[in-house]
C-alpha positions in Angstrom: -31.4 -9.4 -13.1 -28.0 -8.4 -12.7 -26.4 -7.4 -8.8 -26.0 -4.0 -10.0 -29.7 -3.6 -10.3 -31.0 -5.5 -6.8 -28.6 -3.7 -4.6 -28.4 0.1 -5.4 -24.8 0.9 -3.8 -23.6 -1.4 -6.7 -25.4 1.0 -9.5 -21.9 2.6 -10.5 -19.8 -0.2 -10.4 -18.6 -1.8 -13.5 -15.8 -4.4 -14.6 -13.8 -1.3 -15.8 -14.0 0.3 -11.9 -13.2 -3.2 -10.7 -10.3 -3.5 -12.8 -8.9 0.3 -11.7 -9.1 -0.4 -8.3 -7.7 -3.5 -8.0 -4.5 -2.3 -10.4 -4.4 1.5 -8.4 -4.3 -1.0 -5.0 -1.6 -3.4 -6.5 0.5 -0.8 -7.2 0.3 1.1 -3.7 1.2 -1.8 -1.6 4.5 -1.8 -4.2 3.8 -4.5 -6.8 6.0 -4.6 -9.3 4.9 -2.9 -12.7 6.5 -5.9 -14.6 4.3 -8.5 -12.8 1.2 -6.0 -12.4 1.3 -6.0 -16.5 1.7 -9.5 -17.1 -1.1 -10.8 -14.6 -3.5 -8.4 -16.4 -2.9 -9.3 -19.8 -0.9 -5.5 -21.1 1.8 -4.9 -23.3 5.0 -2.9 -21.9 4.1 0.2 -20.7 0.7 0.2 -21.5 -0.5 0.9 -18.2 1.4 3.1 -16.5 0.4 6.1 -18.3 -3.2 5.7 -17.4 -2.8 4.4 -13.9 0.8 6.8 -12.6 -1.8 10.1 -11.4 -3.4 8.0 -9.3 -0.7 7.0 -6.9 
């Protein structure tokens, strides 16, 4: 049984949300975008388009 089905308050969260969060956090405490790319694995200026309305 996975933790997302024994503890309900973990029902919505997914590797995809994980991922989100930690990149929206990163780059509101002023991470630079070059190393933010490189230590998840993106190609130049793949992120940013996705990730810039959040901050």
């Amino acid at each position: 049984m996975k933790y997302r089905e024994k503890i309900p308050e973990l029902e919505h969260m997914t590797i995809y949300s994980f991922r989100h969060s930690f990149t929206i956090q990163l780059l509101r405490a002023g991470m630079p975008k070059v190393e933010l790319q490189y230590l998840l694995g993106l190609e130049q200026g793949e992120l940013f388009q996705r990730y810039e309305a959040y901050l």
